[in-house]
N, C-alpha and C positions, 0 to 999 in steps of 0.2 A: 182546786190546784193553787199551792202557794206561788205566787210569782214575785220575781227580784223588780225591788226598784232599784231602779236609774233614776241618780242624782247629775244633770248636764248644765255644765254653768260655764260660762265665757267671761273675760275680762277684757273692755275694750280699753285703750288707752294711748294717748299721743302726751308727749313729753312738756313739759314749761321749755318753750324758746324754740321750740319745732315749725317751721313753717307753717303760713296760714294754706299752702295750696296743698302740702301735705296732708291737711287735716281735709281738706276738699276733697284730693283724690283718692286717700281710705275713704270717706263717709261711702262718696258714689262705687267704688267698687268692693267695699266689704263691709260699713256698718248699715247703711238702707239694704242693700242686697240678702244680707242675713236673715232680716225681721219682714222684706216681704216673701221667702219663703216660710219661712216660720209662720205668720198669718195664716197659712194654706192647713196647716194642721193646728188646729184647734184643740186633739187629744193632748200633745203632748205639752208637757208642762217644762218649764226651762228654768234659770237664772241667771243674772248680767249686774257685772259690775263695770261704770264709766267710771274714771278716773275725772279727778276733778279741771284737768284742764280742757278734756273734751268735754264735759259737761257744758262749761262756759262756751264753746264755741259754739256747741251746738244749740244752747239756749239765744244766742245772736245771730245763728247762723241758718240754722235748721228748728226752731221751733215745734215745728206740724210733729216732726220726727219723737221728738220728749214728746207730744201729747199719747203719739199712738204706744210709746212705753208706759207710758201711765193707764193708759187703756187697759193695754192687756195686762197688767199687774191689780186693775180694779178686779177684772173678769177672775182671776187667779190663775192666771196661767203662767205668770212672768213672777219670781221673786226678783228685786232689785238688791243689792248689797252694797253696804255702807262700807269704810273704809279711810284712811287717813286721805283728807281732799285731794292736796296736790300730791297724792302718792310717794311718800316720803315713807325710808327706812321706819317703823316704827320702834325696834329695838336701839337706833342711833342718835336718837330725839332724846332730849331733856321731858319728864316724862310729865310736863306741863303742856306741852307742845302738843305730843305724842294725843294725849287727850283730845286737846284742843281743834287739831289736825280732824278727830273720827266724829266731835261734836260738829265740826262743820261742816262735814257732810251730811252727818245726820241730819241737821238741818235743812239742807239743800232736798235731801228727797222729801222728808216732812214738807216741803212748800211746794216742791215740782211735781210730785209722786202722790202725794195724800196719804204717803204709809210710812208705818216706821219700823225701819232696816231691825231686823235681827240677828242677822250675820255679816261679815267683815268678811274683804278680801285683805290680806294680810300679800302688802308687795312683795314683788320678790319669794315669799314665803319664807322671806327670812324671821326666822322662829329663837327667840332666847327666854331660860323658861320665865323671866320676869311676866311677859306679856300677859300671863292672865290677868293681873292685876290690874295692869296699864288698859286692857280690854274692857272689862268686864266694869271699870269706874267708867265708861263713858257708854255702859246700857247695851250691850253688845254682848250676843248670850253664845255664837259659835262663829267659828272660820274653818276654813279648807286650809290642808296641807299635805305634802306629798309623802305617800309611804316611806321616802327615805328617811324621813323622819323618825318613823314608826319603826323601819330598820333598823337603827341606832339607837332603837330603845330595847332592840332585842326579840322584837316580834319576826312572826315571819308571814310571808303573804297568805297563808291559808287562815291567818287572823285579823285582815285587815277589811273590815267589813265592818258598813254602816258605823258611828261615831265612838269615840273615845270621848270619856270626861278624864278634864285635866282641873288641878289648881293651884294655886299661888297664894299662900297665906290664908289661905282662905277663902279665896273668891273663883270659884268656879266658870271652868270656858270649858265649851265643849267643843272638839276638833274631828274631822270628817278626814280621813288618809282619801289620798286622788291618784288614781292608778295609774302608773309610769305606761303599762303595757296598752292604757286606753289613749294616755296621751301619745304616744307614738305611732298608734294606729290610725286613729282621729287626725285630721282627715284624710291622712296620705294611705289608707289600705283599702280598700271596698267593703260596705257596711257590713257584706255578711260577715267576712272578718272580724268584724267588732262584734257583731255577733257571737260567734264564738267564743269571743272571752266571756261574756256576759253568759252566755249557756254553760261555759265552764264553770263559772265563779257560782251559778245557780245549783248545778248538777254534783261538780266532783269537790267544790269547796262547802256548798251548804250554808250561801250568801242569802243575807234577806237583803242589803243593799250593798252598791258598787256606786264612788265616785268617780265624776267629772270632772275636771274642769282645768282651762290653761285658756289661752291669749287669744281672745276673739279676731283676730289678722289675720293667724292660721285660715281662717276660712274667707279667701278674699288677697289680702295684700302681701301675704310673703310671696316670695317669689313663684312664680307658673301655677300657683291656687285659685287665682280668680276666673281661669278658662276650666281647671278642672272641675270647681266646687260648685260655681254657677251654669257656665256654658255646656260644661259635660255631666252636670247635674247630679253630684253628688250629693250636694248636703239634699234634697229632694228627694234622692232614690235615701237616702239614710233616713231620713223621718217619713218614710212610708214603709221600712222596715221597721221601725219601733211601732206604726199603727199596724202595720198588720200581724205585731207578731204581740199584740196585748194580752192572749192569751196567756201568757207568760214573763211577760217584761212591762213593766208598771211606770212610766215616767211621774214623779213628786219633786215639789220643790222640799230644802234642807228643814224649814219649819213645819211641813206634812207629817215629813220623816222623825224629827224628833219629837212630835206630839204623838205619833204614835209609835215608837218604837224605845224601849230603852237605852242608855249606852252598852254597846259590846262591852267595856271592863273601863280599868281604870290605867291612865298613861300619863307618864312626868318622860316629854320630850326633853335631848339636848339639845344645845344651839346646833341649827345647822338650817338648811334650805334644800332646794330638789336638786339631785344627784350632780348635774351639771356645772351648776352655781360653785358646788364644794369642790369641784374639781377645778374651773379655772380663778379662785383664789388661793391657789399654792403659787409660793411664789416659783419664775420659769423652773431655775432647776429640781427645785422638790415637786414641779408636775411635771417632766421629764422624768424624772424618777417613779412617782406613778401611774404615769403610762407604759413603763416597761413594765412592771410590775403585772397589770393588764393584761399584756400582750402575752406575758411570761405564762400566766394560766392559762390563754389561751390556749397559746402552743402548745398546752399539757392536756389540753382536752378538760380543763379543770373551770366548772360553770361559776362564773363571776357570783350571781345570786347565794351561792352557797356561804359565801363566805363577806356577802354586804355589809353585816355589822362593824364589817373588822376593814374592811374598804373604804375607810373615810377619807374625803381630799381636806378641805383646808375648814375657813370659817369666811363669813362674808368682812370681819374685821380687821383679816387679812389685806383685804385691797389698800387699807389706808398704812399698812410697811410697804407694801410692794408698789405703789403708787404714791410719791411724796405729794404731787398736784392733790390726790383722793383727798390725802389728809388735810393739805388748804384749807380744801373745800369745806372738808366738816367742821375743821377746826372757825374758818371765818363763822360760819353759819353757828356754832356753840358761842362765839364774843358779839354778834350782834343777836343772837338770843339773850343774853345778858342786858343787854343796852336795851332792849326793847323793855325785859321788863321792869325798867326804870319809869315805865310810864305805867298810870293807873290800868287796872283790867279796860275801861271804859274808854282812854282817850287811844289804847293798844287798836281797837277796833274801831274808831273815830276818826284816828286818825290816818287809818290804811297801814300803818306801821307792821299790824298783825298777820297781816293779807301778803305783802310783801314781801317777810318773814316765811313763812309758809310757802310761799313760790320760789323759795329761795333751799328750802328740804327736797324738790323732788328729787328723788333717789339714779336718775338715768346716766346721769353727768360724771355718777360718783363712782362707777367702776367699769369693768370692761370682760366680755365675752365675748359669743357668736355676735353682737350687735355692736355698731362702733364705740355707742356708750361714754367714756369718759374719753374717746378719741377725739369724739366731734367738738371742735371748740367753740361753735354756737351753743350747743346746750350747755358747756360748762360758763360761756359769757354770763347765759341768760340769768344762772342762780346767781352769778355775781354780780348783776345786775339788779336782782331784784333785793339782794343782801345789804347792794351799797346805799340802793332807795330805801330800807328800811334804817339806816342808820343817819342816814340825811334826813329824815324826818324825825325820829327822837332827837336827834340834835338841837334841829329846829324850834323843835317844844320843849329843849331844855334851857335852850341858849347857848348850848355848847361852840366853843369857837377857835379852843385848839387845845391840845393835850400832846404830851410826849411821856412814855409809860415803858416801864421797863417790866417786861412781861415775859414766861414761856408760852409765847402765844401757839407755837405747834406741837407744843404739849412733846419736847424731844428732849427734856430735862436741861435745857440751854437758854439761857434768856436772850429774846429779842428786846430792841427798842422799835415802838410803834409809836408814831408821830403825825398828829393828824390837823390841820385845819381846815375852813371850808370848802377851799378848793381841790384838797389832795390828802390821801392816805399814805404815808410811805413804813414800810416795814424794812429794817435794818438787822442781820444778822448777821453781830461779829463773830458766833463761833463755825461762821461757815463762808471763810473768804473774807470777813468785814462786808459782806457783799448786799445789796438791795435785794430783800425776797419778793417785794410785792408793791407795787406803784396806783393808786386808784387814782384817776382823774373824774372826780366827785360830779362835777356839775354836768358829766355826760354817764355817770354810774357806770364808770366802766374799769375795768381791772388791764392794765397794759402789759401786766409781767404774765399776765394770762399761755404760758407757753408751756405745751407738752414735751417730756426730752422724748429722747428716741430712745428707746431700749427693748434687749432682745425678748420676742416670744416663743411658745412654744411652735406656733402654726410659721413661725417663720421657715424654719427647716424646712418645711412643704412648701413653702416658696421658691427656696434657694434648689430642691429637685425637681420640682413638678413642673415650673415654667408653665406656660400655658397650658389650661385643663382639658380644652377642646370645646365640642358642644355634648351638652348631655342627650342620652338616649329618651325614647319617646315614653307613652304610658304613660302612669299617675306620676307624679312630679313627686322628688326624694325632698325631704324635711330638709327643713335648713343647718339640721345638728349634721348634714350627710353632704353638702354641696362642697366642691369645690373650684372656686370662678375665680379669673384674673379680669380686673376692668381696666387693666393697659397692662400690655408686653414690658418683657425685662423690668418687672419689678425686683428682683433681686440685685439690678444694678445701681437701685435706691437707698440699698438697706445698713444704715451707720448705724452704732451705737455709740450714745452721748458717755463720757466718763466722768462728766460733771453735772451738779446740775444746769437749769438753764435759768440763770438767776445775771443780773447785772453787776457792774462796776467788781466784776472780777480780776485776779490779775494773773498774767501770765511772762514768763520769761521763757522765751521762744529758741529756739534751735535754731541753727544755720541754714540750714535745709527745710524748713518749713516754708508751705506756699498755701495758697488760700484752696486751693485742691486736698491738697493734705490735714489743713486747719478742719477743713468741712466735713472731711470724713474721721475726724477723731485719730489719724493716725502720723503724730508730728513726735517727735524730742517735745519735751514739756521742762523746760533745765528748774525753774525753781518749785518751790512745796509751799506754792499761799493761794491755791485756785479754790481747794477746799478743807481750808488750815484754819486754826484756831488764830482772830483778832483779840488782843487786849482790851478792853475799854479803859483807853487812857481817861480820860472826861466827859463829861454832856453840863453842858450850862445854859445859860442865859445870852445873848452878844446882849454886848453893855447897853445898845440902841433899842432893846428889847423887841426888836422886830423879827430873831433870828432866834434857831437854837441850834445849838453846837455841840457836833459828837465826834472825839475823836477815836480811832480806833488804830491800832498798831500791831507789827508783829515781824520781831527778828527771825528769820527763815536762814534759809540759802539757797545759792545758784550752783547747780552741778558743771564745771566746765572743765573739761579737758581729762574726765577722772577724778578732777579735786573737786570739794566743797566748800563754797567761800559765802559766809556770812553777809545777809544783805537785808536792811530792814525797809521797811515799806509802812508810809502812814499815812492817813489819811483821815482829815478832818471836815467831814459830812456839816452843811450849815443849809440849816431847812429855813425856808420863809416862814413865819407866823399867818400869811393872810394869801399868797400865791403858790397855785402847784410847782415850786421850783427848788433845786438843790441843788448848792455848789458841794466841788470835791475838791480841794485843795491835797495834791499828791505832794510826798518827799521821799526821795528812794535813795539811798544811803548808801554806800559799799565801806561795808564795815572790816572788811578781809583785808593784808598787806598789801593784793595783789592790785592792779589796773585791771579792771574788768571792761569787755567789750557788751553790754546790755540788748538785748533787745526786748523792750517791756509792749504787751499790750493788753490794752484792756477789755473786756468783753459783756457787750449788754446785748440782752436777748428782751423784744418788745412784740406784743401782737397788736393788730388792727385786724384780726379775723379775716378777711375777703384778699386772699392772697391775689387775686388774678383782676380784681374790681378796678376800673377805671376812675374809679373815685378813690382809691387808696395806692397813696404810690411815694417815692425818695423824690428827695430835694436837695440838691447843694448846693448855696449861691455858691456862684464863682466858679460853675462846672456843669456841662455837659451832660446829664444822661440817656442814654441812647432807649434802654428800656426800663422805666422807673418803678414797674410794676412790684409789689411786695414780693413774688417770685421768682425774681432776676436773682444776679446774683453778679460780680464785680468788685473790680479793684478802683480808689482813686487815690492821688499824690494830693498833697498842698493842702488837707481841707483846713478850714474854719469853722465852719456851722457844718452841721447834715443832721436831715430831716425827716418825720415820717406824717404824711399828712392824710387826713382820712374826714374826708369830703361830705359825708355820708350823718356822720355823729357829729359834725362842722367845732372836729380840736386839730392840733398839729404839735407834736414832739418833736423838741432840735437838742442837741447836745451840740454845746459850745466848744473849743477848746483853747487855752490860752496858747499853747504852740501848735502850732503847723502838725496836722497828723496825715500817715496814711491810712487808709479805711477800707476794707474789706467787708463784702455782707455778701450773705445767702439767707437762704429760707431753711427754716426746720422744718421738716418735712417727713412724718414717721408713716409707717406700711403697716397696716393695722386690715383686721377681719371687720366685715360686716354681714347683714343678711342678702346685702346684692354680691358678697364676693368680696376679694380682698386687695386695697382699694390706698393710694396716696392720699397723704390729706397735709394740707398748710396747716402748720400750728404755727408760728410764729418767723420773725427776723433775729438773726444774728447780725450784731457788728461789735467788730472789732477796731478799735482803735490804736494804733501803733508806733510807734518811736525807735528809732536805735540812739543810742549816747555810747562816750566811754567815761568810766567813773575810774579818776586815782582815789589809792589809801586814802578813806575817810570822805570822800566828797560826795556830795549830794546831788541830785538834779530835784526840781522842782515844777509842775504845772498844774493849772487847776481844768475841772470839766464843768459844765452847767447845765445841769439836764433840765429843762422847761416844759409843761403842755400849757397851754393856752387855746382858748374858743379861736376859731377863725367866722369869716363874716360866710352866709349861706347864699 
């Protein structure tokens, strides 16, 4: 009797910048848990891929745990699978990297494992069809990926069985389709159910093999899985269903399977990822669109499957339009991929520059779905963190000690000025405000403009109806693609969208009726057109002391008052230290119109310190009061001078100076995003605003300057 293999592979993985007790409490309740029921059957043969930053923890952490992987991969029961280390987009990597990345992990299991990987988990399963090439040069002969794929190349499910050979100029990768219908059964249905697909897939499709494989948490740490999977022993009762049913279902690792079996045909995949992924990279309104779309066949009685090919959502390259932070992010990561390799291959990995680099790619930070993803502004700190240690040490080894470059550094067809010495990175973009995009204060490798805006999603709608979801009903627990949790009441009484970005030294000319309630929620009079208006670059020089450089930047606008529109210029002369994180702004704001204008100008800088709620991060104002200084407060003051943001913790402190008297307003940004616990507020950063009112006759000017400083404080 011919029997079907089963190909079942898991992907464990914890993020670069993830907490250390998060990686403690997955290990103890879903990655030990897994591999001591698996022990207990000895038939069945499996695969697992560890991402490379649980790899590292668990070689510091849990040791014993890699030997008994290595064990059972001696015995042949475990294949391991190699993969880009710190789990980085492989299609979004400079394709030195990309390499580089699957070299070293390959290496990591060659020393920990004593074998060497044949197959690759490919993140995300984001698939562009370069990859074979980019694959198959770093010794890598197949990967997994999901019939959506295969979908969109035009197959249909009664052909997606055992592997496809794919290639790229020439260089062959062979690719394994991974059943949507296993992954959504697994582990949320009762084995005999999966059963059935696999008696189907054997009986009425005329399967020799069916894959596996998705996120080893599933079994253990998403949510109400660890009581099902272990306590109510599932994954036990499911791998005593595969032994007792060998008569007919064959568990093999992917290298069994392609040594003995040939490729079912030949496939040239489009870009695309599993069905989910394409779906929430449209941007809101174009997936509003195709979710009616959905729904719309629904209603018709019309099955989605029939028409898959032609059901495509977006691309994973998406995220970086519909996410200006995504694009940052990549974009930082492509200019200190540059920088690094200014350094020999040799002193790259000498001198930890490469290492850095690389922890500075993983892929979690840089978008957003069912998981908080590019929400969480720790994981997005963290790549910035390890991006800005990678550029503080090529520096180091160059000598480098200050540079001012005029550059499209976010590749949006505009040039920025990026301005850098040792103590501070600053990024200037005049064609968006004149405004500061990005502040690093180097000597603590950290990014301060690090701030998410708020802007609408699709799952928001189901916030603003559903209010609290209740408690869910009993039985095997619903996948997290199906859950819907509130982890605090009236979250829709949260929920602003930003109309700008959340960038500094913006400006604004305010309405009469504007108050910090109204500023906060985005909905004020906005009287002039320079918040996100084209600056001039009047100049950038030298200061004659050569201690400074100077950029001016300019732009005649106007102020809307009364019905009329009255010409008013605004300039602003940026003057960066050579050798301290600090920069003056020398303002002049002009009424260029016949009339006496009554002004109210303010200006608006948006800064994170992460730890909105931490007693170690909190405002400061000599010469004032504050009652609750916490990052998440929020407040008016009169009279300021200095105001401060000081963070205790990473021992720097941020003050902007001001030469006149301001009043000053601040809240927290604060955006309502999904995650796997539910849908959930999170501190992304501070707003303030600084404020003034003047009256300007025909032709006359006002004048002030700001001083924005970080500096070490003592610990």
């Amino acid at each position: 009797m011919n029997k079907i293999k089963f190909l079942f592979a898991i992907h464990n993985h914890q993020p670069v910048g993830n907490f250390g007790h998060v990686f403690e409490e997955v290990f103890q309740i879903c990655y030990r848990p897994y591999f001591d029921v698996l022990k207990k059957f000895p038939e069945i043969k499996t695969a697992v891929h560890f991402s490379g930053p649980l790899l590292e923890w668990l070689k510091e952490h849990q040791p014993d745990y890699l030997k008994m992987v290595k064990d059972l991969a001696a015995q042949g029961h475990l294949e391991i699978l190699s993969g880009g280390f710190y789990e980085p987009l492989l299609a979004t990597l400079p394709e030195a990297d990309a390499i580089g990345q699957i070299e070293m992990m390959n290496e990591f299991i060659e020393d920990e494992f004593g074998c060497t990987p044949r197959g690759l988990w490919l993140a995300e399963r984001i698939w562009t069809p370069e990859l074979p090439k980019v694959i198959a040069a770093a010794g890598i002969r197949y990967t997994v990926v999901d019939d959506t794929h295969f979908n969109y190349s035009g197959l249909e499910e009664r052909e997606m069985q055992g592997y496809y050979i794919t290639e790229r100029l020439g260089n062959p990768l062979f690719v394994f389709p991974i059943s949507k219908a296993l992954r959504y059964a697994i582990p949320f249905k009762m084995p005999e159910e999966t059963l059935s697909l696999l008696r189907q897939a054997k009986n009425e499709f005329g399967f020799s093999g069916v894959t596996y494989a998705d996120d080893g948490e599933k079994f253990g740490s998403w949510p109400e899985t660890h009581q099902w999977v272990y306590t109510e022993r599932w994954l036990e009762k499911f791998f005593t269903a595969l032994k007792d049913n060998q008569d007919w279902i064959e568990t093999v690792t992917f290298s069994e399977y392609i040594d003995q079996h040939r490729p079912t045909g030949r496939v040239y995949l489009p870009m695309a990822s599993y069905e989910e992924m394409m779906e929430w990279s449209l941007p809101t309104k174009a997936a509003w669109k195709f979710k009616s779309l959905k729904e719309e066949l629904q209603s018709k009685g019309i099955a989605e499957d029939r028409y898959k090919l032609f059901l495509r959502g977006g691309q994973w390259d998406n995220f970086l339009s519909k996410y200006e932070e995504s694009n940052n992010l990549h974009k930082k990561m492509l200019y200190v991929s540059n920088k690094v390799k200014q350094l020999s291959p040799e002193d790259q990995r000498a001198s930890g520059a490469l290492r850095e680099l690389y922890r500075g790619q993983c892929n979690c930070a840089q978008w957003h779905g069912l998981f908080g993803g590019l929400y969480l502004n720790y994981l997005r700190h963290a790549l910035y963190n390890h991006l800005i240690a990678a550029e503080n040490i090529v520096d180091e080894k160059l000598g480098h000690e200050f540079s001012a470059d005029t550059l499209d550094f976010n590749m949006d067809g505009r040039e920025e000025i990026l301005v850098r010495n040792k103590t501070m990175s600053a990024l200037l973009s005049p064609a968006y405000g004149g405004a500061l995009a990005e502040v690093d204060y180097r000597p603590a490798c950290f990014n301060l403009s690090n701030v998410l805006g708020r802007r609408e999603e699709v799952y928001h709608k189901t916030i603003q109806a559903a209010g609290d979801a209740g408690e869910q009903g009993g039985g095997s627990p619903q996948s997290i693609h199906d859950r819907v949790k509130f982890k605090e009441d009236n979250l829709q009484d949260h929920l602003f969208f930003d109309r700008w970005k959340r960038l500094s030294f913006l400006d604004h000319f305010l309405g009469p009726e504007t108050t910090l309630k109204k500023f906060k929620q985005c909905d004020f009079e906005e009287q002039g057109d320079f918040v996100d208006q084209v600056f001039a670059v009047e100049k950038t020089k030298k200061a004659q002391s050569g201690k400074y450089e100077i950029c001016k930047v300019k732009r005649t606008g106007s102020v809307m008052q009364g019905g009329v529109s009255h010409p008013v210029t605004v300039e602003k002369e940026f003057t960066f230290s050579r050798t301290d994180a600090e920069i003056r702004v020398q303002y002049c704001i002009v009424n260029e119109s016949k009339d006496s204008l009554e002004l109210w100008w303010g200006g608006e800088f948006n800064f994170t310190l992460l730890a909105g709620d931490a007693e170690d991060r909190y405002y400061f104002c000599p010469g004032h009061t504050i009652k609750h200084p916490r990052l998440t407060s929020e407040g008016a003051l009169n009279d300021v001078e200095t105001f401060g943001m000081r963070d205790d913790w990473h021992k720097f402190q941020l003050t902007l100076a001001f030469s006149s008297r301001m009043a000053l307003w601040r809240f927290p940004v604060e955006t309502i995003s999904q995650s796997e616990d539910g849908f959930e507020r999170t501190y992304q950063g501070s707003c303030l605003l600084a404020h003034r009112g003047f009256k300007l006759s025909a032709g006359q000017s006002a004048e002030h300057s700001i001083v924005l400083k970080v500096a070490g404080v003592a610990g």
